[in-house]
C-alpha positions in Angstrom: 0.0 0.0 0.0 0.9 3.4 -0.8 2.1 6.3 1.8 -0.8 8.4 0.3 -3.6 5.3 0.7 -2.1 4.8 4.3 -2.6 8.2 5.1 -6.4 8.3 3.8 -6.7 5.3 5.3 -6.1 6.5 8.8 -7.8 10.0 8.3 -4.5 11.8 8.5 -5.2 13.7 5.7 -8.9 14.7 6.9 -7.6 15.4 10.8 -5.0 17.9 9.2 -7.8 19.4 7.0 -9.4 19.8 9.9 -6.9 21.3 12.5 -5.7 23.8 9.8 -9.7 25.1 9.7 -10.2 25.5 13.0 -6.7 27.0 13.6 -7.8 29.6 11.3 -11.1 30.0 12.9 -9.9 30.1 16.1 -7.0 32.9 14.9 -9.7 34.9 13.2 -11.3 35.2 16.9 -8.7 35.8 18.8 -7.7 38.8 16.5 -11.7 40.3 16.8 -12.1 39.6 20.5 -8.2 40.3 21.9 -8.7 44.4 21.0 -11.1 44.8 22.7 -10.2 44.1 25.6 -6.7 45.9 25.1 -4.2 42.5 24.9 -1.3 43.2 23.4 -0.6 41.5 19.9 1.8 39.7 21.2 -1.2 37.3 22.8 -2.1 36.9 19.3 1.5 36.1 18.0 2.0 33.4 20.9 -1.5 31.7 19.4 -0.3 31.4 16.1 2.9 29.8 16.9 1.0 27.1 19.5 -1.2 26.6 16.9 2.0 26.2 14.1 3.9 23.7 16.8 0.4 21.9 17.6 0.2 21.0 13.8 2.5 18.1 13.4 1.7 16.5 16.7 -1.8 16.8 15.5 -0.9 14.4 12.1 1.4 11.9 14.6 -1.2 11.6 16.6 -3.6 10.6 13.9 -1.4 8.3 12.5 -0.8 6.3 15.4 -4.1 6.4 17.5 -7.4 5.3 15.9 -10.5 6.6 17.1 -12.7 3.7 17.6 -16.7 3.1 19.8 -14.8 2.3 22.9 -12.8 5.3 22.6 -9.1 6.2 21.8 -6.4 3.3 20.9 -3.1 3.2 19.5 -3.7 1.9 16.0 -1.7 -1.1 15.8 -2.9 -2.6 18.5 -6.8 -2.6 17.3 -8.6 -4.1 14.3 -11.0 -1.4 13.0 -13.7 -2.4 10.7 -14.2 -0.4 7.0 -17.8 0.4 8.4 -16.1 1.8 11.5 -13.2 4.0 9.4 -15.9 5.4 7.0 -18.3 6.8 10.0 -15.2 8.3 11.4 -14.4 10.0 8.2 -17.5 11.2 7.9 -17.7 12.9 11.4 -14.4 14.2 10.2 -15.8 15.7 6.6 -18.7 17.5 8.5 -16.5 18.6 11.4 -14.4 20.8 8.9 -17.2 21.7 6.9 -19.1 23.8 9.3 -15.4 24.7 10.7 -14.9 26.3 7.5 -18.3 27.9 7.1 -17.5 29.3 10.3 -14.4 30.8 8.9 -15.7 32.1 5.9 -18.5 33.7 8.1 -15.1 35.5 10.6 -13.5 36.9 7.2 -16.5 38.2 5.6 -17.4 40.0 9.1 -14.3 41.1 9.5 -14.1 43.1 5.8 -18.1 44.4 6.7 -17.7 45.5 10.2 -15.5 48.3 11.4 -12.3 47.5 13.9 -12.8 48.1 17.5 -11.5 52.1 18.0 -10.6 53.9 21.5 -13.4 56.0 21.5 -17.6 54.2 22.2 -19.9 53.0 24.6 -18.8 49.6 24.0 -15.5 50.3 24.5 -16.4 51.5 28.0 -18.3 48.9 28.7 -15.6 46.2 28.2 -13.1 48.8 30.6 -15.3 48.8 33.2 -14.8 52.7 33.3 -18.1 55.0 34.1 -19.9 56.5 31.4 -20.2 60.2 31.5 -24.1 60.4 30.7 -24.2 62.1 27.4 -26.6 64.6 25.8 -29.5 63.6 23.8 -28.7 65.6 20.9 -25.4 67.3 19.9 -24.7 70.4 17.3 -27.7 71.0 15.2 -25.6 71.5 12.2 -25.1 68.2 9.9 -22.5 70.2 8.3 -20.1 70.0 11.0 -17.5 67.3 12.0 -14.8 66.1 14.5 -12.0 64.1 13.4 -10.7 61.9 16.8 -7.0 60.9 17.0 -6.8 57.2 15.7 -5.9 54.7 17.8 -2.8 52.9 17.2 -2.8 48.9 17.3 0.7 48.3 16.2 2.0 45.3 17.9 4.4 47.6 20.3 2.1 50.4 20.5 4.8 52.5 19.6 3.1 54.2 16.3 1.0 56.6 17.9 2.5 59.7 16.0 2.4 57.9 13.0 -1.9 57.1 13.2 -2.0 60.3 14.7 -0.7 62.0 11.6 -3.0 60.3 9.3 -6.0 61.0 11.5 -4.1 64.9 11.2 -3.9 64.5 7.3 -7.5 63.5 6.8 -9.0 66.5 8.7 -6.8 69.0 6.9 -8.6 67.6 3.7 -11.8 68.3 5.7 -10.5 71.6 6.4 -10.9 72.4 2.6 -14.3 71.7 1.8 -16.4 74.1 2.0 -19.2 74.5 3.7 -18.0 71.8 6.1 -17.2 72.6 9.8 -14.4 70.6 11.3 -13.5 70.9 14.7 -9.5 72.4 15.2 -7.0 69.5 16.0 -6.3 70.4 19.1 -10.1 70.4 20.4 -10.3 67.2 19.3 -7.5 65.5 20.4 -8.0 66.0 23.5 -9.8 62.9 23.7 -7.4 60.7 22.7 -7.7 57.8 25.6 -11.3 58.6 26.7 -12.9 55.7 25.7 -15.7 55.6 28.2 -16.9 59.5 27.4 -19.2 58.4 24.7 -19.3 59.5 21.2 -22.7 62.0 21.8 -20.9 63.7 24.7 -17.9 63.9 23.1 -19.9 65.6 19.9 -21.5 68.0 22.7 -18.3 69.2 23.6 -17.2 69.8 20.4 -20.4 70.9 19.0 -20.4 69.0 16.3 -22.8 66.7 14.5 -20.7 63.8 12.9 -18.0 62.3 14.7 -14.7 60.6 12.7 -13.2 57.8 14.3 -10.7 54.7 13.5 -7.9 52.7 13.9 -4.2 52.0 12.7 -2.5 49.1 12.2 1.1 48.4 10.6 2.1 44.7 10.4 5.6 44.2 8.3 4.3 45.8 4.5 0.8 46.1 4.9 -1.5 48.6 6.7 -5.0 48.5 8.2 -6.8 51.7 8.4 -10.3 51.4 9.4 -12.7 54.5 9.7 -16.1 55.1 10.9 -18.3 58.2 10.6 -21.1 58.4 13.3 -24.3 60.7 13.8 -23.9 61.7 17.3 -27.7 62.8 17.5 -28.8 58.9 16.5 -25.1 57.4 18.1 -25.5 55.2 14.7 -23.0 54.8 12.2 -23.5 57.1 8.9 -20.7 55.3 7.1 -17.7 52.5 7.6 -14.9 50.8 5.9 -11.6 48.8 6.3 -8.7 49.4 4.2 -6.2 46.8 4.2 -3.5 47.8 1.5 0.5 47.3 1.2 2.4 50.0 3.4 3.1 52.8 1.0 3.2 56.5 1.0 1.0 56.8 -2.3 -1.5 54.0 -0.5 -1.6 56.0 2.9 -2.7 59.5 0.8 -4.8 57.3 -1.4 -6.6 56.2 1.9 -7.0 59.4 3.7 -8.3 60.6 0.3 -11.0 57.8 0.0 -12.4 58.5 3.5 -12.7 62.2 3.2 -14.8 61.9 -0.1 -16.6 59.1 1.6 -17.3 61.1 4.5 -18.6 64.0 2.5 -20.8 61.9 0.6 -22.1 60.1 3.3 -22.9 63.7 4.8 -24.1 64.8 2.0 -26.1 61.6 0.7 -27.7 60.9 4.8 -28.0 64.3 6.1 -29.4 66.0 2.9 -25.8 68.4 2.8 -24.5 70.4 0.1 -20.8 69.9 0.2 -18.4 70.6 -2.3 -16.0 67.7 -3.4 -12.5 67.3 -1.3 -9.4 68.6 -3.0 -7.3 65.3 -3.5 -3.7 65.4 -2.3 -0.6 64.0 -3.5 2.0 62.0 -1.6 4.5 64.4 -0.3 6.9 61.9 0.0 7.5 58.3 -1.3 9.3 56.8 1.8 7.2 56.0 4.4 9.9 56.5 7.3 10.8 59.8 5.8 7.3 60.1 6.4 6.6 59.2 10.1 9.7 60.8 10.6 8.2 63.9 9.3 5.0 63.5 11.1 6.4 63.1 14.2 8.6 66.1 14.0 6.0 68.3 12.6 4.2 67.7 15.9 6.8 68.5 18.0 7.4 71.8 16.0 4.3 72.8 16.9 4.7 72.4 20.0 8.5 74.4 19.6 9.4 71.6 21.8 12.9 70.0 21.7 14.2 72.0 18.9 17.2 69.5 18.6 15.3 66.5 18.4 13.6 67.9 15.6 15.8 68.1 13.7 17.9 65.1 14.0 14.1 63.7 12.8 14.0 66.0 9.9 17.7 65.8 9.0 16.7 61.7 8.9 13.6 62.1 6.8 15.8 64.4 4.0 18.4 62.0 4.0 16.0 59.0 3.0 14.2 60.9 0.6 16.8 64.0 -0.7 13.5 65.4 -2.6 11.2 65.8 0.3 10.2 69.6 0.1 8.1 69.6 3.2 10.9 68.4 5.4 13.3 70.5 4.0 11.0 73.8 3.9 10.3 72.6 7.8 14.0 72.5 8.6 14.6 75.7 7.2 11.5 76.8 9.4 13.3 75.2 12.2 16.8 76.8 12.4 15.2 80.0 11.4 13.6 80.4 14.8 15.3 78.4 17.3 17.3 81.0 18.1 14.2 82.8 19.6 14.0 80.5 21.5 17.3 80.3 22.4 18.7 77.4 20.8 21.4 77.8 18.2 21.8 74.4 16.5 24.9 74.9 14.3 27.4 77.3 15.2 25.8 80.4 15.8 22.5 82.2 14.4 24.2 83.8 11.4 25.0 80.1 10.1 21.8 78.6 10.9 20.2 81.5 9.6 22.9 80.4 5.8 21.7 76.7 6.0 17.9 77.9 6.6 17.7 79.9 3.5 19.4 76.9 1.2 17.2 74.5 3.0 14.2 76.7 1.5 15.8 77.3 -1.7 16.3 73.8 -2.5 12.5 72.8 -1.4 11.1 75.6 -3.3 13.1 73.9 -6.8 11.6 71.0 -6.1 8.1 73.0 -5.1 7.9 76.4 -6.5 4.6 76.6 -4.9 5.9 75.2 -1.0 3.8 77.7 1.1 6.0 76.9 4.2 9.5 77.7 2.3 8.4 80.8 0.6 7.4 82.0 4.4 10.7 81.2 5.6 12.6 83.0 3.2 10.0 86.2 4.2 11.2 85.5 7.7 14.6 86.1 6.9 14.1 88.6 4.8 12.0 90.1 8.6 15.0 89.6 10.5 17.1 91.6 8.5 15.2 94.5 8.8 15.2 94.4 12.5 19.1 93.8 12.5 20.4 96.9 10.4 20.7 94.9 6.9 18.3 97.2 5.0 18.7 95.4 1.3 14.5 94.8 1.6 11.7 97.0 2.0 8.7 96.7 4.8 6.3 96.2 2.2 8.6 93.6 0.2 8.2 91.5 3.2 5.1 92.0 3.9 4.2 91.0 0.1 6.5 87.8 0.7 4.0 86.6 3.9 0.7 87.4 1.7 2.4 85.4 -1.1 3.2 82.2 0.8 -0.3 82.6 2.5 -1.8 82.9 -1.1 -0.3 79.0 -1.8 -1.0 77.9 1.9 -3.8 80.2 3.5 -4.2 78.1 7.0 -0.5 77.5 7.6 -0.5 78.0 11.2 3.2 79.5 11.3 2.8 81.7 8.2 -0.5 83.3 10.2 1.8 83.4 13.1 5.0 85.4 11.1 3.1 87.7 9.5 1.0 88.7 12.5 3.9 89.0 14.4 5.5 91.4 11.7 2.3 93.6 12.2 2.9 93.6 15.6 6.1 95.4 15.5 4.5 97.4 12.7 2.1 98.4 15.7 -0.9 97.3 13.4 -2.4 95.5 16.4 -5.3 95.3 14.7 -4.2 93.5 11.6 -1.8 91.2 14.1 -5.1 90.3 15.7 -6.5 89.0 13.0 -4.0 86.9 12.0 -3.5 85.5 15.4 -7.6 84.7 15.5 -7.4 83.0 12.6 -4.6 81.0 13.5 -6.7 80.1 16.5 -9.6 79.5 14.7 -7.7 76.5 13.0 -5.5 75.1 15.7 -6.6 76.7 19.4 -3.5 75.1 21.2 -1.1 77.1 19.0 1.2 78.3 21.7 2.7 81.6 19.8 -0.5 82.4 18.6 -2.5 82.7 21.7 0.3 84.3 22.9 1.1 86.6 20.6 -2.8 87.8 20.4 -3.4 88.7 24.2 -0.4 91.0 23.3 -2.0 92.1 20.5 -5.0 93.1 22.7 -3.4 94.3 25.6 -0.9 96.8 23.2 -4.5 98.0 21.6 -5.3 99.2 24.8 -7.8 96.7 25.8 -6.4 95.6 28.8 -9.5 94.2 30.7 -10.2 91.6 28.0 -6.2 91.1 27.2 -6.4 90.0 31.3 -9.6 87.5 31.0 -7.6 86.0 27.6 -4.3 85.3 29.4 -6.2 83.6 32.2 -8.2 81.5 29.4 -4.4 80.6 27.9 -3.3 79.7 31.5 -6.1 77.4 31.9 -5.5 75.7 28.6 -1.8 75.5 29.6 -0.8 77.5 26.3 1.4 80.2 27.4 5.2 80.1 25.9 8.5 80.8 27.2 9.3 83.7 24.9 10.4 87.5 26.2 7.6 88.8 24.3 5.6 87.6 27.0 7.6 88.0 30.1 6.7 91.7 29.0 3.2 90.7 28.3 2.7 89.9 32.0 4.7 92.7 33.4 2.5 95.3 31.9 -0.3 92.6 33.1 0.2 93.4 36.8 0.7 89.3 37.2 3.5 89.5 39.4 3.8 85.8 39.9 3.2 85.1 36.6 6.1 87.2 35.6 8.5 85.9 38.1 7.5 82.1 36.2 8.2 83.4 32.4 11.2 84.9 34.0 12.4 81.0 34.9 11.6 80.0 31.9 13.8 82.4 29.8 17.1 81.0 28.2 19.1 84.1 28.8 17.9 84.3 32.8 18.6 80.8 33.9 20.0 80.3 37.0 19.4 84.3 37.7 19.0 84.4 41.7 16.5 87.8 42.0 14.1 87.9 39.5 12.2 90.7 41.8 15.2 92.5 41.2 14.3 92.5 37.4 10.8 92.8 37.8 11.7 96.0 39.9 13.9 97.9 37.7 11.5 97.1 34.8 9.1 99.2 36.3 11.3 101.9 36.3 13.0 102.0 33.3 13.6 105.5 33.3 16.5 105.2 35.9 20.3 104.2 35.8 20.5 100.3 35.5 24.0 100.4 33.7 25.3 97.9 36.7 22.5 95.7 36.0 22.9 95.5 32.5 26.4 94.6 32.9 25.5 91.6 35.3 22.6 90.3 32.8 25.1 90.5 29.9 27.9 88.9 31.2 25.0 86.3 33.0 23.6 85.5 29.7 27.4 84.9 27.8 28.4 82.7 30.1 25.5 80.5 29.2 26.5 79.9 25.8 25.7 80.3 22.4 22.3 82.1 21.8 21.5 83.3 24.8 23.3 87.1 24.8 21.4 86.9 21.6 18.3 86.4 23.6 18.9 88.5 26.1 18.7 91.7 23.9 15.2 92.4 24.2 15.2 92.8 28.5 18.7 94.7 27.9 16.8 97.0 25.4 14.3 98.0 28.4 17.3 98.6 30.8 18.8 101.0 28.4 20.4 99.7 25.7 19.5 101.9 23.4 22.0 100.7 21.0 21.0 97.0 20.5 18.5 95.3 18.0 15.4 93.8 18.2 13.3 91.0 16.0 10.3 91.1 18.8 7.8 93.2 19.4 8.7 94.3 22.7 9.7 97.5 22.4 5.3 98.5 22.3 5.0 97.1 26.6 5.0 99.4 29.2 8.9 98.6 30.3 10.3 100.1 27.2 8.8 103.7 27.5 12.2 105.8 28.4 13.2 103.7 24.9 10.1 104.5 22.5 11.0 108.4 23.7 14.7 108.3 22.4 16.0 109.4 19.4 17.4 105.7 18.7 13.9 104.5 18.4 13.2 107.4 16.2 16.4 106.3 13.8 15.1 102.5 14.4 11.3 103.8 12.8 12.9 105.4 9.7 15.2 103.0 8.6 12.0 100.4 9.3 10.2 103.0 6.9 7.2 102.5 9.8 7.0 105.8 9.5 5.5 105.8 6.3 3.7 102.6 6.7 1.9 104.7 9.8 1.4 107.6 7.7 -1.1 105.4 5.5 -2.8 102.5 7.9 -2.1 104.3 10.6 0.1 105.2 14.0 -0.2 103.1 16.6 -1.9 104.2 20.4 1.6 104.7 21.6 2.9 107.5 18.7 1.4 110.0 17.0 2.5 112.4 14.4 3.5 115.9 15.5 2.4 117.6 12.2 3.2 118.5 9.0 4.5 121.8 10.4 6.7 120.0 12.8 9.9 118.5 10.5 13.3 117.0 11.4 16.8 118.5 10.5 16.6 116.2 7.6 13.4 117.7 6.3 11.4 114.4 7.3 7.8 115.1 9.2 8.5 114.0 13.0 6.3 111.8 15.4 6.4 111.4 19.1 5.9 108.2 21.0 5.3 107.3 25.0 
């Protein structure tokens, strides 16, 4: 007799039919169930390979043991009749049938239904954490939506940044429909983790109608992205889908693509909503670790956290993909201001400010149209001005912020540079509005919210200025920028000062910061000592930090130095806006003129046409 008859003939072949069916079946489970109740994949790894190790002790066992009416025997040492075989094989043939009906039954389910997210009732439930009892009806509006951050369920749950940024991606398509509402980033990840909130009281709290929520999961070369739109006024889902494609840069824009036209047609199809069609966007790069390197630094820059690490991430990104213009206009973005902050990442700030500017060059020949990189090159255009390199013109910068905002109108730090040129302008006014709308699309932008209670407090509104630097403190987005250590000082919030003052590169390890806040307040008297003490404080700190220190040395007296902050408008630099350096620093600026048109500020005004300078020039006072 054959090996292949023996085998038939003790049901090998039908036993390892049947254990490779029910493994399947029984893998198919574990990867529904083990989610959600938060077990690592690493559970599910461990099943396979028992499963795998199980397989050929399953076939040795049914080669040597027979199954027989009076139960299990090793199969030499029994005669088994043909009647007795056949019955067995049959048990066996219907055994892995419904086993593999079963299985087909687990894969279609698991292409129709949606993958268990962070964020649901259900999810609660299976916690055990209390439900927050949610409204009965959120935003009125159909037209409005809330994309939540996307849970990651990569096997080390270390990818967060990476679903994060594709949850990011698909609400910045979102954010170009119009007629669509979406709720800013920031509102609405601030949910990540609460999965036993609800999805209605989450839509209350951002009042919003339709709620986006999903999932990410990398394995090897493939991805799973799996999406869900839900009507938070019925709690029922508008719209699902799973996207299971090969790990690719063109795939991941392809996806985030497919679900924002599905969710506008799902809005528009179920809630009887005009919406235009979503822009579709092209990869930006075609590595994908260029890419979560990219995303992952991008957040951090928003943040203007860890200026160093950002960079190493970004320098990274370029070097596996030497065309990607977005990390390269970002880098340029990021040595250009890290010395604000002061952090001087390569030499000093006149070579970071050299490798910025070919950092935006090369990304703008590779995108003439790079919003981000035309900006930067504005910004350095900006400082110049402020640092007695007079080769550009007020307006010529100004016309270089309007142009990058023309290709990239909701760029959070373009809304941010060109507000804060207006602010030293002394347009508050038209700083304000740039620094609401910044707000209006990303509310935790820390500059921004900074930047505009300045705005409003220099207009002269200091009562609301007040309430809107308490509002920032509560939301925990106040910087660490000597813009506003002023801010607070003409604030009357002693305390608050005395914390910005910590926080200041150029005053660490200072011992008497009432000292400061002291001679600030009269900054019409002799503080020449002082000065010398802060300047020699702030060289010994290192690179950058003299540099930083400018701004406070300004307010003490001297006159002399240069400025690319606004602080020269607060209360502290009065004796300052009064000199006759100021009024040089105004003319060179061509503010002058600028205010002659839109404008002087509440702190100058013009003297008259009567009134001239030696130079024939009409003059202007300030306090």
């Amino acid at each position: 007799m054959s090996l292949f008859s023996e085998l038939r003939r003790r049901n090998v072949l039908r036993v390892a039919l049947f254990y490779i069916v029910v493994a399947w079946v029984v893998i198919q489970v574990a990867e529904t169930v083990l989610p959600m109740f938060d077990v690592a994949d690493s559970a599910l790894r461990a099943i396979v390979i028992i499963l795998a190790l199980g397989f050929p002790l399953a076939v040795v066992f049914s080669w040597v043991f027979e199954m027989t009416p009076e139960g299990i025997r090793r199969e030499k040492d029994v005669e088994v009749n043909p009647e007795t075989k056949q019955h067995t094989a049959q048990k066996l043939n219907w055994a892995t049938l419904i086993a593999a009906i079963l299985a087909i039954g687990l894969l279609v389910a698991d292409r129709l239904m949606p993958e268990a997210v962070t964020t649901g009732t259900g999810a609660a439930a299976a916690t055990g954490n209390p439900i927050v009892d949610a409204p009965t009806e959120a935003s009125s509006d159909p037209a409005s939506i809330a994309v939540l951050p996307f849970a990651d369920l990569s096997a080390d749950g270390d990818q967060e940044y990476f679903s994060d940024g594709i949850a990011e991606e698909i609400l910045n398509v979102l954010v170009g429909v119009d007629g669509l509402a979406v709720a800013s980033r920031t509102s609405s990840f601030q949910f990540k983790g609460m999965r036993a909130i609800g999805i209605p009281a989450i839509a209350d709290q951002l009042n919003v109608r339709n709620i986006l929520e999903g999932s990410v999961r990398t394995a090897g070369d493939s991805i799973r992205v799996t999406a869900q739109l839900i009507d938070a006024n019925s709690d029922q889902h508008l719209w699902s889908e799973t996207y299971d494609r090969e790990l690719s840069t063109q795939n991941l824009f392809a996806i985030q693509d497919e679900i924002a036209s599905a969710i506008v047609g799902a809005i528009r199809d179920q809630l009887d909503v005009e919406l235009d069609t979503p822009v579709s966007v092209e990869a930006i790069t075609g590595n994908v670790d260029a890419y979560a390197m990219f995303l992952r630094a991008r957040a951090l820059f928003r943040a203007r956290s860890d200026f160093r690490e950002i960079d190493l991430l970004l320098q990274q990104a370029i070097g596996l993909d030497p065309a990607f213009a977005d990390a390269l206009a970002l880098r340029s973005a990021v040595l250009s201001i890290s010395p604000e902050y002061g952090v001087v990442l390569y030499g000093d700030a006149a070579e970071s400010s050299v490798m910025s500017i070919d950092l935006a060059s090369r990304a703008l020949e590779i995108d003439p149209a790079n919003g981000l990189a035309i900006g930067v090159l504005g910004l350095r255009e900006d400082f110049k001005l402020y640092r007695d390199e007079f080769d550009v013109t007020l307006s010529e910068v100004l016309a270089q912020y309007d142009e990058a905002l023309e290709q990239a109108p909701d760029n959070l730090n373009l809304l941010n540079w060109r507000g804060h040129l207006y602010m030293r302008i002394g347009d508050f006014g038209a700083a304000e509005r740039d620094f609401t709308r910044c707000l209006e699309i990303e509310s935790a932008m820390v500059p921004c919210r900074n930047n505009r209670v300045s705005a409003i407090l220099l207009a002269g509104r200091t009562k609301e200025a007040d309430r809107a630097f308490s509002e920032a403190l509560r939301l925990g987005t106040v910087g660490a920028d000597m813009s506003t250590l002023m801010m607070v000082h003409q604030l009357g919030r002693e305390d608050a000062f005395y914390m910005q003052a910590l926080r200041q590169p150029a005053l660490r390890g200072w011992l008497d910061m009432g000292e400061l806040h002291r001679a600030l307040e009269h900054p019409g008297e002799d503080h020449r000592v002082l000065r010398q003490r802060l300047l020699a404080h702030a060289q010994s700190l290192g690179a950058g930090t003299e540099y930083a220190a400018a701004d406070i040395l300004i307010a003490l007296g001297d006159y002399d130095l240069m400025t690319v902050t606004y602080g020269f408008w607060f209360a502290p630099y009065s004796e300052y806006r009064r000199s006759e350096e100021f009024k040089r620093f105004v003319r060179r600026l061509g503010l002058q003129e600028y205010w002659r048109e839109h404008g002087f500020p509440p702190q100058c005004r013009p003297i008259g046409t009567t009134s001239v300078t030696t130079s024939g020039e009409d003059d202007f006072e300030c306090d």
